[in-house]
C-alpha positions in Angstrom: 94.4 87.7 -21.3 94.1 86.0 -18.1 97.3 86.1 -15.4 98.0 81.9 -16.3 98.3 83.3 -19.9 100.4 85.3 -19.1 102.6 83.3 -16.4 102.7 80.4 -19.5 104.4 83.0 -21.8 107.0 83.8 -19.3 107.9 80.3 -18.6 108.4 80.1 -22.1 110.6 82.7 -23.3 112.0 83.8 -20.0 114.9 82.4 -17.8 113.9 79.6 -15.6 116.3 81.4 -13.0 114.6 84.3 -12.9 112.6 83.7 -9.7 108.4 84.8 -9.1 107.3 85.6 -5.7 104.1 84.0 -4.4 101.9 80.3 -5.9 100.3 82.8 -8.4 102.3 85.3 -9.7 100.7 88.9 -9.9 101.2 91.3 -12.4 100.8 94.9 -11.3 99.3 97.4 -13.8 98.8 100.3 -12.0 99.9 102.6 -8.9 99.3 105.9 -6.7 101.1 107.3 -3.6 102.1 103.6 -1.7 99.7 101.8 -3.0 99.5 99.4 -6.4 96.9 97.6 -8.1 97.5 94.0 -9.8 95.4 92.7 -12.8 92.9 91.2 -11.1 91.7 94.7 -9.7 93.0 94.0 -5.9 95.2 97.0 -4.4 97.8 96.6 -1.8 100.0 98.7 0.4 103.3 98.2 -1.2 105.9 97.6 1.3 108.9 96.7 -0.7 109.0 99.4 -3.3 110.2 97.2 -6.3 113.2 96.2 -4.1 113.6 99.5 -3.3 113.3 101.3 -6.6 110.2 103.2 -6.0 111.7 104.8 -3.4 109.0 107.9 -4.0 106.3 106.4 -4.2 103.8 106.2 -7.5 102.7 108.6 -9.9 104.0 112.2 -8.3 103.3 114.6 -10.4 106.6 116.0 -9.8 108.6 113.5 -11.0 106.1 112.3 -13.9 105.9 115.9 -15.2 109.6 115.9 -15.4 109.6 112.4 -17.7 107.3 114.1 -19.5 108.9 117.3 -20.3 111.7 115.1 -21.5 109.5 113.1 -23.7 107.9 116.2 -25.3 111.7 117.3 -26.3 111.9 114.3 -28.8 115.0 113.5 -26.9 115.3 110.4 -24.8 118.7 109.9 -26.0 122.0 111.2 -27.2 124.6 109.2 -25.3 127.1 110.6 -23.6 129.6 111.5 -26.3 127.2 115.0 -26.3 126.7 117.4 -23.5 123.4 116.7 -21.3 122.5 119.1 -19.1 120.2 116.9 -16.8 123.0 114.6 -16.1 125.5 117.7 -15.6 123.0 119.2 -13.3 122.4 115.6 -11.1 126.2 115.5 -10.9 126.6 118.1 -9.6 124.1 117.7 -6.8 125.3 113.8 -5.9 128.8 114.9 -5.7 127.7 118.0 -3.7 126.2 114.9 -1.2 128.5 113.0 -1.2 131.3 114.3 1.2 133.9 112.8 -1.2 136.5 116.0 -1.4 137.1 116.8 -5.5 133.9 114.4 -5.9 133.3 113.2 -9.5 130.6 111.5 -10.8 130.1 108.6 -13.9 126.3 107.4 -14.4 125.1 104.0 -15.1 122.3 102.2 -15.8 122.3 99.8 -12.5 123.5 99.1 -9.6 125.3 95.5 -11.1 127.1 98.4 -14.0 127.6 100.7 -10.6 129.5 98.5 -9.2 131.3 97.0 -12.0 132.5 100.0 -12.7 133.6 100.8 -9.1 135.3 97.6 -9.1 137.2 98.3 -12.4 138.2 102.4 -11.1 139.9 100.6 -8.1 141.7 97.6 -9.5 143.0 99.9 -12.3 144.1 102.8 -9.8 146.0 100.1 -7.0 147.1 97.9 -10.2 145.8 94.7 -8.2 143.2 92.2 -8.8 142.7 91.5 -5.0 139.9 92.5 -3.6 138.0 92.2 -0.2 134.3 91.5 0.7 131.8 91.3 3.1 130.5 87.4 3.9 127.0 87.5 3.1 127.0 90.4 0.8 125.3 90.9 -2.9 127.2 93.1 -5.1 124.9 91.9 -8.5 124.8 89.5 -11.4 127.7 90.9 -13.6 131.0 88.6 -13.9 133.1 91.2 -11.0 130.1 92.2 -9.1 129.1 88.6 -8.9 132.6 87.4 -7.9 132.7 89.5 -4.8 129.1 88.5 -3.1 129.4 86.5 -0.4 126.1 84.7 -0.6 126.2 81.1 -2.5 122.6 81.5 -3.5 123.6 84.4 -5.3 126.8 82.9 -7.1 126.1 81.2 -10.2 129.7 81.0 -11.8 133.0 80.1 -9.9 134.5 82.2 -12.6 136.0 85.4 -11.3 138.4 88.4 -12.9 139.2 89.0 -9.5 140.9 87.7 -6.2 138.4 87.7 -3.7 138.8 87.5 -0.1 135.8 87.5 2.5 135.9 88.6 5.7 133.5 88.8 9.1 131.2 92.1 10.4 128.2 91.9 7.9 125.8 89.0 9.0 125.8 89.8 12.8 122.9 87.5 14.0 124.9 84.0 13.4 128.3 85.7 13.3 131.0 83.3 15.5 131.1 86.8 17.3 127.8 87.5 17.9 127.4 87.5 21.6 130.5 90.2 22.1 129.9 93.7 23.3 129.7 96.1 20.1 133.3 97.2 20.8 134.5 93.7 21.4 132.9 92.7 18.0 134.1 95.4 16.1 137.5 94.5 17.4 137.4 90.8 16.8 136.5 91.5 13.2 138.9 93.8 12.8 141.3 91.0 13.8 139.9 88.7 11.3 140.4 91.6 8.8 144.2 91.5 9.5 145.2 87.7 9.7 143.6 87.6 5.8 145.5 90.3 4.7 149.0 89.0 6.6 148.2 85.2 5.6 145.5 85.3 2.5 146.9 87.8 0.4 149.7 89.2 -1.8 149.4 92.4 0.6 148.4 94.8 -2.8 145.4 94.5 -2.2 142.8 97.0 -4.3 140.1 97.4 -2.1 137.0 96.5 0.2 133.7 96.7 -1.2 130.7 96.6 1.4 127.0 97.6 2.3 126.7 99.4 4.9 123.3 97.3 5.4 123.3 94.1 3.5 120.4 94.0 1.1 119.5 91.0 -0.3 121.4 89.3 2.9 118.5 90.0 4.9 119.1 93.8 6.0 121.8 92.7 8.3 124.7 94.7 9.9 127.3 95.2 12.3 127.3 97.7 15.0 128.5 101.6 13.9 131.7 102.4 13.5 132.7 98.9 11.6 133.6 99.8 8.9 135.6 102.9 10.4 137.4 100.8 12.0 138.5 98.9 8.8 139.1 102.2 7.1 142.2 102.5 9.8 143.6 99.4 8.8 142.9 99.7 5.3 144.1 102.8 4.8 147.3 102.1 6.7 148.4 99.4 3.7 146.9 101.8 0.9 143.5 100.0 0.0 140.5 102.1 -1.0 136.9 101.8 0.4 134.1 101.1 -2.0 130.4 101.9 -0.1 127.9 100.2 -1.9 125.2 102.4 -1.2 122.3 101.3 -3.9 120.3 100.4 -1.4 121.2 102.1 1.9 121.4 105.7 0.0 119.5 108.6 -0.5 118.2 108.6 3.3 116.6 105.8 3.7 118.5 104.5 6.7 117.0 107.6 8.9 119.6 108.1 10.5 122.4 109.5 7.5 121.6 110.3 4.0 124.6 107.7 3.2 124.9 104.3 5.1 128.1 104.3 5.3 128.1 107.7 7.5 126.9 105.9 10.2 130.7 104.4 10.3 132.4 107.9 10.9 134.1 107.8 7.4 134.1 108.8 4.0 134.8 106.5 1.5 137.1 106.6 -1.3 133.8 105.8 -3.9 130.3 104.9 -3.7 128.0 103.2 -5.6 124.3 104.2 -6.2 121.1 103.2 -7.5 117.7 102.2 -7.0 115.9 104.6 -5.2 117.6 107.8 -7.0 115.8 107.2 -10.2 111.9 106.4 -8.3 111.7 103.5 -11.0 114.0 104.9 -14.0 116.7 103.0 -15.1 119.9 104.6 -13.2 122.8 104.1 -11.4 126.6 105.0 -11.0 129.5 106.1 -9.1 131.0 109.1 -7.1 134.7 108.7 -6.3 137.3 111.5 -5.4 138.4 113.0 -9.1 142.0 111.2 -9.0 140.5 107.5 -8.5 137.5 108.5 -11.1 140.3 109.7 -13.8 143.0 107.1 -13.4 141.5 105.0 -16.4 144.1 105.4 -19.7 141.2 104.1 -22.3 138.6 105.7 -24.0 135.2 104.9 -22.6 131.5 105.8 -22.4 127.4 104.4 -21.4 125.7 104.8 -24.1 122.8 104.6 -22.3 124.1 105.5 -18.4 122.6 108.9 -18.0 120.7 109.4 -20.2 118.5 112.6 -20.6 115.0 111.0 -19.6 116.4 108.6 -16.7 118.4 112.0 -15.4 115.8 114.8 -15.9 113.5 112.1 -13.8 116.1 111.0 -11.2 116.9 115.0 -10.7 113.1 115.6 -9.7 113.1 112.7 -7.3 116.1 114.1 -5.6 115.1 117.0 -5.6 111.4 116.0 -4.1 113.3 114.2 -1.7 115.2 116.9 -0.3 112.9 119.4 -0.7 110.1 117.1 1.6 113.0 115.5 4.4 112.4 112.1 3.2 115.3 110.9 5.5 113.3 112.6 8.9 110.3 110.7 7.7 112.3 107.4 7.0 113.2 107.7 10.8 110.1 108.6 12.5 107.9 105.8 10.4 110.7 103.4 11.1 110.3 103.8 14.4 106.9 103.4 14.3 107.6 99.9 12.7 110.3 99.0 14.6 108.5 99.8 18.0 105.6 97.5 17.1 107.6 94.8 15.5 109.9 94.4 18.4 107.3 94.3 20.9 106.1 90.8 19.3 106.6 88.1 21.6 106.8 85.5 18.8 109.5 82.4 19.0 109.4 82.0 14.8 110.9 86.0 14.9 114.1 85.3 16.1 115.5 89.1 14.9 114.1 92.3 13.9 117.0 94.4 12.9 117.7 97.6 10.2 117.4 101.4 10.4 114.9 103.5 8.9 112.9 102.2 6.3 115.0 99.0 6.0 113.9 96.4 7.7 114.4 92.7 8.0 112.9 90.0 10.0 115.0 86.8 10.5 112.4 83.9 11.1 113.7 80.8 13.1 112.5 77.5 13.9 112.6 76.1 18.0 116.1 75.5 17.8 116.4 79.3 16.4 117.8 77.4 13.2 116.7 79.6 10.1 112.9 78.5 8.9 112.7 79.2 5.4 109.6 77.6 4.8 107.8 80.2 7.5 109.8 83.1 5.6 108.0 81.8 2.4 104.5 81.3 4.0 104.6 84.9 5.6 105.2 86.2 1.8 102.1 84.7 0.9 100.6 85.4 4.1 101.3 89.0 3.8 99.6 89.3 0.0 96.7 88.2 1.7 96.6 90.8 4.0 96.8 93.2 1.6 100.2 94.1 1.7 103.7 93.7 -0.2 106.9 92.4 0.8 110.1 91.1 0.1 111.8 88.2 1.1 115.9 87.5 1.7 118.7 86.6 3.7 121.6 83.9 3.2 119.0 81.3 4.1 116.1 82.6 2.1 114.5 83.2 6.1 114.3 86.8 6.1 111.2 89.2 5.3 112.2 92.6 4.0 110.4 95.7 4.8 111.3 98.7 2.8 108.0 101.0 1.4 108.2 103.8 -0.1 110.2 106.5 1.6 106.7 108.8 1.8 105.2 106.3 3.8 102.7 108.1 5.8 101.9 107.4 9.6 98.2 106.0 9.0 100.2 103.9 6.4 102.3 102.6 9.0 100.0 101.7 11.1 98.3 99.9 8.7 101.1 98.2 7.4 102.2 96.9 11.0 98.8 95.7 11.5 99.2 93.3 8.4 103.1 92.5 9.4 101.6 91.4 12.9 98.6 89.4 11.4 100.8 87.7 8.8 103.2 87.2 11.4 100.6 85.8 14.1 99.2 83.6 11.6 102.2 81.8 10.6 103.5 81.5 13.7 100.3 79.5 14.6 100.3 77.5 11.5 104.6 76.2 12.0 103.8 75.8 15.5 102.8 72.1 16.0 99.7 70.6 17.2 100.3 68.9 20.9 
């Protein structure tokens, strides 16, 4: 079966929606340390990690012995309405991480679910459908999770269960604040924080979600200490904090083993995902016990931590710890972040992120956002031999984000692509005189 076969078949039982990087698709059958292999036998230094997922790497024996250990029980699912000592165990160890005082912890099966559930914890606890969110963000595709991202591209219903209010700090690169001092910004958004909850709202308001680093918005941010700053003012008028750490968690920002840290506050829940399970299907929530408790219903996941997705996630946290993945998140970042700011190219009009996250905003002469370069790069890239992602509210930002084992030679080699690709498509959008 050829890769057009293949392709064909998608198109015809699959959502149209459901978007394919690159003019010809690639399925990928194989994978080892940072690298993968596609059908047609060519291997390339993954830089995106499944969105972040394979936040490991590929087929450690550590983790895959753990899977398989599981497998060999005959168990790969009770549901939770048993005991399972994995996802007791896993629990234990996130809420230890966490910082959250009293920490408890409910597991998932994504991030979308994660954050659903976050979403329903702190509308039920403050008794108030109003909620506050980040322009820019991505929360997922589920009916709450959608209602509070701030990215149009990323809406697909104007249907909401909630009463959602955006406000400024996320997106700082064409923010109206942009060119302020980091404490000027942080103030003037703090501002804009207050005149929507004096004019906007009802004043109950249930909560502010945010990423620390927006994902899928292009790995953009505001300076440190942001979203402390809104934590004052929140928690002066009783709202909670929701971090939405499914893709800034677990280390990968360098820096703090939580994104949100970086912000000098602890948050009232987060949300995790991605990276915990190295590929498993995971996700879920630590909160402080009297937010987690404070639903009156009966409820369950039948599948949300489950014994094979937690007896796998449990070994990549552990590898993780175990081998400082966060130290090596910050030294290869720098690395990349060295060499990717020392381009002198007009199409990069920002290189921004921490650790192993990070995005490059492409721009046309008028440092309007350049889409069209964003999508040539992507191609550009695959044929350089490596793999990356591709984001931001104008579909103009690359996203970097291997493997958090990344090794320095890899590094190397990886920026050596990112600068080819990067050369190449700035010679091909610049036009001939």
């Amino acid at each position: 079966m050829t890769t057009d076969d293949l392709l064909a078949r998608h198109r015809a039982v699959l959502p149209s929606w459901m978007a394919l990087y690159y003019d010809e698709p690639m399925e990928i059958v194989s994978g080892s340390g940072r690298r993968v292999t596609a059908s047609d036998g060519r291997t390339y230094l993954d830089l995106f990690a499944g969105i972040l997922t394979n936040g490991i790497g590929y087929d450690l024996p550590e983790i895959s012995d753990a899977v398989r250990s599981q497998v060999d029980t005959g168990v790969l699912h009770t549901s939770t309405l048993y005991l399972i000592r994995k996802q007791v165990e896993l629990a234990e160890k996130i809420a230890a991480l966490s910082g959250i005082d009293d920490a408890k912890v409910f597991f998932t099966c994504s991030g979308t679910e994660a954050n659903e559930a976050a979403l329903l914890l702190a509308t039920e606890y403050r008794r108030s459908s109003q909620v506050l969110a980040m322009r820019n963000s991505f929360h997922g595709r589920g009916f709450a999770s959608m209602a509070v991202t701030g990215n149009r591209g990323w809406s697909a219903s104007a249907l909401s269960p909630l009463q959602v209010h955006y406000v400024h700090g996320g997106y700082r690169y064409r923010s109206p604040f942009r060119h302020l001092s980091d404490a000027d910004y942080v103030q003037a958004c703090v501002d804009d924080l207050v005149d929507v909850l004096d004019t906007a709202t009802a004043g109950d308001v249930a909560c502010m979600i945010a990423e620390p680093i927006q994902g899928v918005g292009g790995f953009a941010h505001g300076p440190d200490g942001l979203f402390g700053a809104f934590a004052k003012e929140l928690s002066q008028r009783g709202i909670l904090l929701i971090a939405d750490e499914v893709q800034t968690g677990w280390g990968r920002t360098g820096e703090h083993f939580w994104g949100i840290q970086a912000h000098g506050v602890v948050p009232d829940a987060m949300t995790f995902a991605k990276g915990l399970g190295n590929g498993l299907t995971i996700g879920g929530v630590v909160a402080r016990a009297g937010l987690m408790d404070c639903l009156q219903a009966n409820s369950i996941s039948t599948f949300g931590g489950n014994p094979l997705s937690t007896a796998g996630a449990h070994a990549a946290l552990t590898y993780l710890l175990d081998h400082d993945l966060q130290a090596n998140c910050a030294a290869r970042g720098d690395e990349l972040f060295a060499g990717l700011r020392a381009l002198d190219l007009p199409v990069v009009g920002d290189v921004r992120g921490k650790g192993l996250m990070i995005g490059i905003e492409l721009v046309g002469p008028g440092g309007e956002p350049n889409a069209p370069a964003a999508a040539l790069a992507l191609q550009r890239a695959r044929e350089n031999g490596i793999l990356i992602g591709k984001g931001g509210l104008y579909g103009n930002v690359l996203r970097i984000a291997p493997p958090m084992t990344l090794t320095a030679d890899e590094a190397a080699e990886g920026l050596a692509a990112l600068t080819a690709t990067l050369r190449s498509v700035q010679a091909e959008v610049t036009p001939t005189p």
